[in-house]
Backbone as CSV, one residue per row, in Angstrom:
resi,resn,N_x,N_y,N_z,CA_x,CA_y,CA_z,C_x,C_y,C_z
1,UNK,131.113,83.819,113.147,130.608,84.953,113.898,131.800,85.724,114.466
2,UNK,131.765,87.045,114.322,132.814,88.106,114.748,132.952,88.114,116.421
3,UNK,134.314,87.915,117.038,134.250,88.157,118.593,134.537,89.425,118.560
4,UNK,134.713,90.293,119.890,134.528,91.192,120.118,135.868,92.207,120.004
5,UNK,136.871,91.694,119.597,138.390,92.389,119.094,138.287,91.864,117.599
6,UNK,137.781,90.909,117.153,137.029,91.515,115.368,136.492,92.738,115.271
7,UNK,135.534,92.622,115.957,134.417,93.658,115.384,135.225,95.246,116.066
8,UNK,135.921,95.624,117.352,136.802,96.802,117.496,137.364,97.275,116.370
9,UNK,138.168,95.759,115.986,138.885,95.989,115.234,138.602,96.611,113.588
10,UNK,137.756,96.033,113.198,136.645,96.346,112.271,136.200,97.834,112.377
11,UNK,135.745,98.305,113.437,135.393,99.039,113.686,136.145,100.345,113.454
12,UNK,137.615,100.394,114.153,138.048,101.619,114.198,139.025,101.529,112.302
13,UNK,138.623,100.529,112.065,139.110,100.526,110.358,138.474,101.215,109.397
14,UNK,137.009,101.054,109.667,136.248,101.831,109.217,135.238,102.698,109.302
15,UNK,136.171,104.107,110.392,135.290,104.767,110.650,135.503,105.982,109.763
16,UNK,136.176,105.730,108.843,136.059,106.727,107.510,134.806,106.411,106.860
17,UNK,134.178,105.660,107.063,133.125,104.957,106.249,131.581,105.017,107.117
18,UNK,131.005,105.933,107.675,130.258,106.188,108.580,129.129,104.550,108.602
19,UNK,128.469,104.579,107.530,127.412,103.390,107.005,128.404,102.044,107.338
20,UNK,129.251,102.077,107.020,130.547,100.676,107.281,130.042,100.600,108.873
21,UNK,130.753,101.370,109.348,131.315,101.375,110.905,129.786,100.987,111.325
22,UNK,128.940,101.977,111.092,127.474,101.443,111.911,127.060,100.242,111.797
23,UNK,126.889,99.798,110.637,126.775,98.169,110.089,127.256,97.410,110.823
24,UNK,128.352,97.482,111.962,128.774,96.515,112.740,127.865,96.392,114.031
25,UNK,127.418,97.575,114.623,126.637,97.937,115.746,125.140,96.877,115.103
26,UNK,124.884,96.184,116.318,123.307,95.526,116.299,122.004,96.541,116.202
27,UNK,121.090,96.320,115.883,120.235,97.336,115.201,119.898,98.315,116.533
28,UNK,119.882,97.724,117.444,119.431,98.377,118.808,121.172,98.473,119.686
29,UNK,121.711,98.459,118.878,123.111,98.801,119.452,123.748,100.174,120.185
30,UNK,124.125,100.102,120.953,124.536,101.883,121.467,125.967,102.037,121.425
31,UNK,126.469,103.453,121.191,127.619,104.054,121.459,127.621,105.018,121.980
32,UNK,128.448,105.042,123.055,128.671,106.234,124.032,129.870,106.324,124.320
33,UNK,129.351,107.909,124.863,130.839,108.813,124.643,130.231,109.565,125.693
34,UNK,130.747,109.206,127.046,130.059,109.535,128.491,130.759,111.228,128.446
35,UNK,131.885,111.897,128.309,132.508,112.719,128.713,132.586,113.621,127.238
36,UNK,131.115,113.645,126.418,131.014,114.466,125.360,129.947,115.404,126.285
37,UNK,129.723,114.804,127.107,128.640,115.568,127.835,129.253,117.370,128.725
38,UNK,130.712,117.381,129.389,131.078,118.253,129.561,131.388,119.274,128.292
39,UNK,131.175,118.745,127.310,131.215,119.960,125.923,129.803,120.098,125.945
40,UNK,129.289,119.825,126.594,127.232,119.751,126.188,127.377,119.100,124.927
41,UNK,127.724,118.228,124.214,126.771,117.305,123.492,126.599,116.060,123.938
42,UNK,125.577,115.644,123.299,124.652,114.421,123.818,126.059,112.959,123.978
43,UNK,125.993,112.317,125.006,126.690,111.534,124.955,126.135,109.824,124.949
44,UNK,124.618,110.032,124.327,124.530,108.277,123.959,123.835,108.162,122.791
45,UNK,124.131,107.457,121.546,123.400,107.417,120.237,123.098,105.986,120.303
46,UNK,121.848,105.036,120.021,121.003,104.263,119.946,120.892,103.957,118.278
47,UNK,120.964,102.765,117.912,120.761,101.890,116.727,121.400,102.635,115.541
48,UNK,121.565,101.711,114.191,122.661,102.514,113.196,122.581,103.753,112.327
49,UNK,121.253,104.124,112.205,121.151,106.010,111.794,121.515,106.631,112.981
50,UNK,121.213,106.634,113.971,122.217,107.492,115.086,123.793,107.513,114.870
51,UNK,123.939,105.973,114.779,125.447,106.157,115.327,126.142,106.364,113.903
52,UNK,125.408,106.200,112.341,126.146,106.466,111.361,125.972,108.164,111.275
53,UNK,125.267,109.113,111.871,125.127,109.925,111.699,126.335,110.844,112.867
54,UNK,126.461,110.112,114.094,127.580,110.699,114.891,129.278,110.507,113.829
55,UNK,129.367,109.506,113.485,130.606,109.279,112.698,130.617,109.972,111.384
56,UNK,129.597,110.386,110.617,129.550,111.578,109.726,129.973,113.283,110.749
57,UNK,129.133,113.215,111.470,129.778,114.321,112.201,131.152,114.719,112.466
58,UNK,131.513,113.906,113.194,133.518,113.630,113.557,133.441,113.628,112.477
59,UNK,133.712,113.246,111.418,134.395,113.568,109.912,134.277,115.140,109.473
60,UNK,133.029,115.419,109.413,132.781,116.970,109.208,133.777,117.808,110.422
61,UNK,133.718,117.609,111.634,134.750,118.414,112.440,136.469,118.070,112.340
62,UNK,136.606,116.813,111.993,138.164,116.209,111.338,137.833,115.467,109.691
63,UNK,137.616,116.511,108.839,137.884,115.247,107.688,138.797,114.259,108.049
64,UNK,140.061,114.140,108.327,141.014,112.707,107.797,141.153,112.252,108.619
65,UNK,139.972,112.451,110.138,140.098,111.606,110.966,140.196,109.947,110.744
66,UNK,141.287,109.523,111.768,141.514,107.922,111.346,142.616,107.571,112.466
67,UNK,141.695,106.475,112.566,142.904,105.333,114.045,143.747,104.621,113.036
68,UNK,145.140,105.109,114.025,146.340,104.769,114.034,146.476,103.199,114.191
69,UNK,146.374,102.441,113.248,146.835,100.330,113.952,147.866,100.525,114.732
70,UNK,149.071,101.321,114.204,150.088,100.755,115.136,149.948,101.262,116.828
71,UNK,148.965,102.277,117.011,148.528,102.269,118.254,147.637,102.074,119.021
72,UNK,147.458,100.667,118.425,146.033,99.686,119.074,146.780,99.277,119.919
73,UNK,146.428,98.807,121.115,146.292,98.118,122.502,145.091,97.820,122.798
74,UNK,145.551,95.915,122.421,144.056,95.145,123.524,144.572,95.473,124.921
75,UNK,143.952,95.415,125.597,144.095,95.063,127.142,143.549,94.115,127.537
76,UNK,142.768,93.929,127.786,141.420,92.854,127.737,140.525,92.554,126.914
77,UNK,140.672,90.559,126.974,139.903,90.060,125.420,139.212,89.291,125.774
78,UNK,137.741,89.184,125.549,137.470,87.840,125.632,136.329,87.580,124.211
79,UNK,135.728,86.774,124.531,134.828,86.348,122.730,134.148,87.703,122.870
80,UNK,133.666,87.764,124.188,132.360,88.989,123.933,132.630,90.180,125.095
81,UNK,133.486,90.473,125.481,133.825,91.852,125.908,135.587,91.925,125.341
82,UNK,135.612,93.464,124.872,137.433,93.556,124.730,137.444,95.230,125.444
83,UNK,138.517,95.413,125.781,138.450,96.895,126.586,140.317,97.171,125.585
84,UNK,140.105,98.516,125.336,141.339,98.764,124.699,142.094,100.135,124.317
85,UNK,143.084,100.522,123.989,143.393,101.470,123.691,143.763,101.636,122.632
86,UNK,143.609,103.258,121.987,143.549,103.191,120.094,143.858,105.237,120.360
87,UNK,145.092,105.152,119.316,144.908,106.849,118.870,144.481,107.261,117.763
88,UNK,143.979,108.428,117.933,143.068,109.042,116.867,144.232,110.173,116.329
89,UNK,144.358,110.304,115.097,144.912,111.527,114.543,144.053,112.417,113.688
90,UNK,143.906,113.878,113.764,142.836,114.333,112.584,143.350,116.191,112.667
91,UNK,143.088,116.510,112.019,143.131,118.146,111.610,141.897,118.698,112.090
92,UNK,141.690,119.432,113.013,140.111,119.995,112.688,140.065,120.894,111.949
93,UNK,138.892,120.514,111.164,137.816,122.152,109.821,138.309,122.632,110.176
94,UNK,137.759,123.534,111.602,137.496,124.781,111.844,138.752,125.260,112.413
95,UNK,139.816,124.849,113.279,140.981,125.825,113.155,142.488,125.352,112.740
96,UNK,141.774,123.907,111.496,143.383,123.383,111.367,144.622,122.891,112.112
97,UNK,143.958,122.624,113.624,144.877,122.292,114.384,144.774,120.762,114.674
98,UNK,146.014,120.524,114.450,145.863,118.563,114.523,145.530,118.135,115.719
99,UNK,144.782,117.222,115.761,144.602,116.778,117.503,145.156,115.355,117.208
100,UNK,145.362,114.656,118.320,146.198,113.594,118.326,145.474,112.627,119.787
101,UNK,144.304,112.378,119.804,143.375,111.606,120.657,143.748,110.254,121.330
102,UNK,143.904,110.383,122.271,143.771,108.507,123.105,142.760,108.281,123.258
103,UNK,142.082,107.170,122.998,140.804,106.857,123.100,141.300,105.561,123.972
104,UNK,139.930,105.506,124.814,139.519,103.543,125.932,138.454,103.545,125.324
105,UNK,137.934,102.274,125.174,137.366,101.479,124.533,136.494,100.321,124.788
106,UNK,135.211,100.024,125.483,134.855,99.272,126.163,133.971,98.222,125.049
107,UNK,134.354,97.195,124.505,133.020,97.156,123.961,132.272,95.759,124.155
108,UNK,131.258,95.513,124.261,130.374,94.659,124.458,129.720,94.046,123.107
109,UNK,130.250,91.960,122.156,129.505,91.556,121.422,128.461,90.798,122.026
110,UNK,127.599,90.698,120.853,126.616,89.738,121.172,126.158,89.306,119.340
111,UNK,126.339,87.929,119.165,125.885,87.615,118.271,126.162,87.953,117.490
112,UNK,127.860,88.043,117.381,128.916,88.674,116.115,128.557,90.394,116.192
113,UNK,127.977,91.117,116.837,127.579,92.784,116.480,128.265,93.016,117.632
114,UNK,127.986,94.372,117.385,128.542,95.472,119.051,127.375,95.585,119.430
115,UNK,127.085,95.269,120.833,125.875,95.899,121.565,126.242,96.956,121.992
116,UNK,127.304,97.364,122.071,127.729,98.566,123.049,129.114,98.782,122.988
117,UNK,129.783,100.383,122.135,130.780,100.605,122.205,130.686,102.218,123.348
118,UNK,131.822,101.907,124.618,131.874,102.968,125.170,132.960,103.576,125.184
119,UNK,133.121,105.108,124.406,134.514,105.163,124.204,134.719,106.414,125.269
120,UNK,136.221,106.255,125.660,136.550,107.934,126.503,137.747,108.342,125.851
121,UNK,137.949,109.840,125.986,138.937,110.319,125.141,139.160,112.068,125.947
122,UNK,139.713,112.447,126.268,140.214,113.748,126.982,139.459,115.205,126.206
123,UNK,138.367,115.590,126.818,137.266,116.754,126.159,138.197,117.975,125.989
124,UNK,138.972,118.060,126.814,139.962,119.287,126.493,140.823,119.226,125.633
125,UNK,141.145,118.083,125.045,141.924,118.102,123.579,140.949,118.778,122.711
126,UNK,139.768,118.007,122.490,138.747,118.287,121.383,138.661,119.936,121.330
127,UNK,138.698,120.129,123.023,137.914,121.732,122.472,139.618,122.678,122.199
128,UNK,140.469,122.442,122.533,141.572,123.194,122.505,141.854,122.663,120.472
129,UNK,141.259,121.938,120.159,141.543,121.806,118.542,140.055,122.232,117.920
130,UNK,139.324,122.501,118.379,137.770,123.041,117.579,137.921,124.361,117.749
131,UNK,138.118,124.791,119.047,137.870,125.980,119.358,138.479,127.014,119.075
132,UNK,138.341,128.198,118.599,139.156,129.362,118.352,140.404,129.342,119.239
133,UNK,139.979,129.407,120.648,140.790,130.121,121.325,141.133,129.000,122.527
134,UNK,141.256,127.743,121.678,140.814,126.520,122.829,140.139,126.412,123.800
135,UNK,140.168,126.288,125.160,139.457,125.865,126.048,138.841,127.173,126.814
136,UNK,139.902,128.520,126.507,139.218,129.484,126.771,137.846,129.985,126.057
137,UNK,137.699,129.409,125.450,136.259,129.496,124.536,135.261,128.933,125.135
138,UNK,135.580,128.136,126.170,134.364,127.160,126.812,133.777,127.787,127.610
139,UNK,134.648,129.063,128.238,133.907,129.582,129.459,134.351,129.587,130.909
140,UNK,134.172,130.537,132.044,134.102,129.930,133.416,132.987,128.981,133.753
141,UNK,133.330,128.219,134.551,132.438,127.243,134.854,131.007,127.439,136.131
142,UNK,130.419,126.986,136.030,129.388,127.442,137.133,129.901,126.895,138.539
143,UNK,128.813,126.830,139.312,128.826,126.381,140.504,128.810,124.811,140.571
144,UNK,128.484,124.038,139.386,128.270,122.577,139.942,128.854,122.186,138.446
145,UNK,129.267,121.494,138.338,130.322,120.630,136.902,129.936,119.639,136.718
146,UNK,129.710,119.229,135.701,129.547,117.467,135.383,129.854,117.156,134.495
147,UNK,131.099,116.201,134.364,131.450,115.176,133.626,130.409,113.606,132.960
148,UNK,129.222,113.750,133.374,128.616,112.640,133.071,127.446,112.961,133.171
């Protein structure tokens, strides 16, 4: 049975492989991405057509998106929680600009699967590499902000 820096590990190996990567998540498994929410998209996907369908997405906005091994960092391990750090490198489609992502990494096994990967990663990279005009594209902000 996979502990829980297997299955990370597993994980960020094959997230070129949308159907791969989900296959590790338990059928009722979640991944979240708490701070996709200040871009307004949804930040929790539920069991493996959700979450193989979020990792098709990121591919469509970075084809050659892909974690870097040599910049894995466990931090914390145990059989069934690992918390960690991992960079992302990718080009985006839409304006060709490379982004270069730190991702944390929370994840929770149970019974060799992921019950729960929670990842964070800096929203103002994403939009300063999607966006035309980077972050000026997002807008002034209103009266009340939320990160979560």
């Amino acid at each position: 049975m996979k502990n829980s820096k297997t299955l990370l590990l597993d994980y960020l190996a094959s997230v070129r492989d949308p159907e791969r990567a989900a296959s590790l998540f338990a059928e009722d498994g979640t991944f979240e991405l708490p701070f996709l929410r200040s871009l307004g998209v949804e930040p929790r996907y539920n069991g493996r057509r959700e979450i193989a369908a979020l990792v098709h997405k990121l591919l469509e906005l970075y084809p050659d998106f892909a974690f870097a091994t040599e910049d894995t960092r466990i931090l914390i391990e145990t059989p069934e929680k690992t918390f960690a750090e991992y960079v992302a490198h990718g080009r985006a489609a839409a304006t060709g600009r490379t982004a270069h992502h730190l991702f944390t990494g929370y994840l929770v096994a149970e019974a060799g699967e992921i019950k729960l990967l929670r990842e964070t990663f800096n929203p103002l990279t994403m939009a300063q590499a999607q966006l035309p005009n980077g972050a000026a594209d997002v807008g002034p902000p209103g009266d009340e902000l939320h990160s979560f």
